[in-house]
N, C-alpha and C positions, 0 to 999 in steps of 0.2 A: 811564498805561501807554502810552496812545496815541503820546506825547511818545517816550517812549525806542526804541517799534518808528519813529518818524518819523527819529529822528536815526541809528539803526542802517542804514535805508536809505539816508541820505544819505552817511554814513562808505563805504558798502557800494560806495554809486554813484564815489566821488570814488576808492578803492583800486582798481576795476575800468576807469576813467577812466586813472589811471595804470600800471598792468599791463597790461590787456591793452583798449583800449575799443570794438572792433568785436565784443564780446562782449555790449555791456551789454542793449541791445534785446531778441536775440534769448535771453538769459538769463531777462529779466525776461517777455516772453509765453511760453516754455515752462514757467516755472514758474506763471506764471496759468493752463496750460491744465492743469497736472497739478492744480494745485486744484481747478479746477472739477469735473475727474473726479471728486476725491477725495469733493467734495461731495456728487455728482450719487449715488455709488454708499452713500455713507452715510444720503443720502435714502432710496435705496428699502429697506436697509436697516431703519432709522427706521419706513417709512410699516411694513413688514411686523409689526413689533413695535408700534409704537401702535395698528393694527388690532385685532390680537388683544389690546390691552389694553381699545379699546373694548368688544370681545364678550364679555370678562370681563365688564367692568358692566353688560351688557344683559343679559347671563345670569343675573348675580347671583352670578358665582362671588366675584368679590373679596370676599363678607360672607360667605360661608363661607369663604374662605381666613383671613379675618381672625378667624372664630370658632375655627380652628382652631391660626391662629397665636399667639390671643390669651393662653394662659399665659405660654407664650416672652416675647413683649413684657411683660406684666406683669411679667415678675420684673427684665427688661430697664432697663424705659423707667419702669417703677413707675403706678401708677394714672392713665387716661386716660378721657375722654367716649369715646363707644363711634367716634361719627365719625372723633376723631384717632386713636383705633386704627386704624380701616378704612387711615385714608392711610398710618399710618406700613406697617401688615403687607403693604400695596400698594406702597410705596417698598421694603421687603425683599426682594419676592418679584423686583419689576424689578430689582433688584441682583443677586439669586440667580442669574435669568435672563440677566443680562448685559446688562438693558435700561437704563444710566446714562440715557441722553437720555429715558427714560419717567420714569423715578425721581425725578430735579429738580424737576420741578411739584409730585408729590406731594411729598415731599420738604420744601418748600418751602410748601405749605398746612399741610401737618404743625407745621413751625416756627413758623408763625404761629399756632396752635391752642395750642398749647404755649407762649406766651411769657405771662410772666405782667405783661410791661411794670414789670419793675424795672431795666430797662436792660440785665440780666448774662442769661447762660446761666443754664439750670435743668438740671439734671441731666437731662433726659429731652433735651433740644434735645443736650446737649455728646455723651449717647450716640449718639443719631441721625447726629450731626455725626462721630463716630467708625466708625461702623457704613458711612456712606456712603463713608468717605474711605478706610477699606482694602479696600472694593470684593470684598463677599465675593460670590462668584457659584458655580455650580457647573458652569455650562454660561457663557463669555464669549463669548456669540454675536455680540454686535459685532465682535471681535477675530477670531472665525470667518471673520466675511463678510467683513471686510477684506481677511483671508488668501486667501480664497478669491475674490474681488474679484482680487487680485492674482498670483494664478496657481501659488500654491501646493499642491504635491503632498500634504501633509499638513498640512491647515490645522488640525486637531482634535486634535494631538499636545502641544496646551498646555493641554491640560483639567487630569491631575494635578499640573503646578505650578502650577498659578492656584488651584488648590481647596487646595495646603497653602499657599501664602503669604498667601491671603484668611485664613484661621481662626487661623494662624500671629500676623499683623496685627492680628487682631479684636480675637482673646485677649490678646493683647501690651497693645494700646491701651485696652481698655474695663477692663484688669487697673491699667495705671497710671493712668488716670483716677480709678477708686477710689481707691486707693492715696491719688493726690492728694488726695481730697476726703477723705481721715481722717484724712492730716497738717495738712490746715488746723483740722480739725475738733478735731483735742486742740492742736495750735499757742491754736485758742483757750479 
């Protein structure tokens, strides 16, 4: 991937070269400085929500959220050790929250708890992998702060479409996942 963002810059430099080239400089550090902003403000961002997920664990709320979540996921994700409950109902809840960059570790300890090392997806990983990837949240406070980073007069006005097209998506995809797995299932 590295490869193709290298050559799209160089294509990029060489049309800017030819159109217009007293642009190219001051092009390329503006746009490094709007990044680093971007950075800088998705950090604090970040650190706000990874805070308060550490004070979940010191509290001990995430094993009661997890007890609380843990039907849900059972009927979900299907029988788990109680620990890769904890992470997966801790990866939902950051999702619900809006918190993607909290969610990925967990997330991802999840995945590996769950792998049974036969090389393939297990149904509990493919739904997880689904559950993350249409980004069901209720509050997308990342996309909040962004907004509100940005100088937005109503940054919280994308709460009820984000909330039908997460469930919209869920249901969509965790609907043809199955689907998938009973066509294979009489196929054989």
């Amino acid at each position: 991937m590295s490869k193709i963002w290298f050559w799209l810059l160089i294509a990029s430099i060489c049309v800017l070269i030819y159109i217009n080239p007293e642009i190219i400089l001051p092009t390329m550090l503006s746009a490094s400085e709007e990044t680093l902003k971007l950075c800088l403000k998705l950090c604090a961002i970040y650190s706000v929500w990874l805070g308060l997920l550490n004070v979940m664990e010191d509290s001990g709320i995430n094993k009661k959220l997890s007890r609380l979540l843990s039907p849900i996921t059972r009927k979900i994700f299907g029988k788990m050790d109680d620990k890769t409950n904890e992470l997966v109902c801790m990866n939902i809840s950051c999702n619900i929250l809006g918190m993607g960059g909290a969610a990925t570790p967990l997330g991802m300890k999840a995945m590996q708890r769950m792998d049974d090392k036969s090389g393939t997806a297990t149904r509990p990983m493919k739904m997880l992998i689904i559950f993350a990837a249409t980004s069901m949240q209720i509050i997308p406070s990342t996309v909040i702060g962004l907004r509100i980073t940005a100088g937005s007069q109503s940054s919280s006005n994308i709460i009820l479409p984000t909330i039908i097209s997460a469930v919209l998506t869920a249901i969509l995809g965790m609907g043809l996942a199955l689907l998938i797995e009973r066509l294979k299932k009489r196929k054989k």
